[in-house]
N, C-alpha and C positions, 0 to 999 in steps of 0.2 A: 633531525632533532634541533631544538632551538640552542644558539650560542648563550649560554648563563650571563656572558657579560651583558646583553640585548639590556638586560630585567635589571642593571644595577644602574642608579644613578649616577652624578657626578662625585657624589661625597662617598661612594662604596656600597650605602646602601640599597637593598634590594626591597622591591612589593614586599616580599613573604618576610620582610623582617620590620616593614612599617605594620602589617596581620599581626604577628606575632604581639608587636609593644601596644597596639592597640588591643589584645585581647587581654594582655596584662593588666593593665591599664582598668580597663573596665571589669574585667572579674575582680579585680582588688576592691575599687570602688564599690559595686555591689554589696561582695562580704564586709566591707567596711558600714556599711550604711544598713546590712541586715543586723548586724551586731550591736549598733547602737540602739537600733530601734529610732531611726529619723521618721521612718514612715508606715504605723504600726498596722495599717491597712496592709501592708505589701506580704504577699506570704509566697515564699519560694524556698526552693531547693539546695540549700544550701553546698551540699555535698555536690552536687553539679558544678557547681560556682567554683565550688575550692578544687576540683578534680582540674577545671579548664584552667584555673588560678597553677596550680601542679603541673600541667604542662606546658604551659608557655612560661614558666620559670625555669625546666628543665632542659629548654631550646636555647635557654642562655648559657644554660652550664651552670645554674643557681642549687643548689641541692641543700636541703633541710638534714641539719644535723643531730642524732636523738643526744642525749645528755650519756646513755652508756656506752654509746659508741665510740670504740679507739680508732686511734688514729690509723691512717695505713703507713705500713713503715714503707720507705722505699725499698726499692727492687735490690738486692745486693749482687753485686757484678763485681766477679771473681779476675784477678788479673789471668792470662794466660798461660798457662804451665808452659816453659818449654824445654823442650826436650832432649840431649846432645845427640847429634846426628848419629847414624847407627852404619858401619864399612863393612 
């Protein structure tokens, strides 16, 4: 198998993560320029756009929040019972 470090550059980053902001990048762009109507000739898929827009947002750790959605509580972590030795 290939060593992962071979694909990283000097600064940390990897190929798949110059893909990634490049795909960002240019799906944003797109739905940005369908939306305004810059180029009223252009007829595409929107929902393609925003799906690939949704994933390489989700490769960051970026996640879209709805308005009714609560918050998640953290995990609660119980001190240790302990117990006195049993003779």
């Amino acid at each position: 198998m290939a060593d992962p470090k071979e694909n990283e550059d000097k600064d940390g980053f990897s190929t798949a993560d110059l893909v990634k902001c490049a795909v960002l990048i240019w799906s944003a762009t797109l739905l940005t320029v369908s939306y305004l109507g810059v180029f009223p000739q252009m007829k595409m898929d929107n929902t393609f756009v925003a799906s690939l827009l949704t994933g390489a947002m989700a490769s960051f750790g970026i996640e879209r929040k709805s308005a009714n959605q609560q918050k998640k509580a953290p995990p609660k972590v119980e001190p240790p019972v302990k117990t006195p030795p049993t003779k």
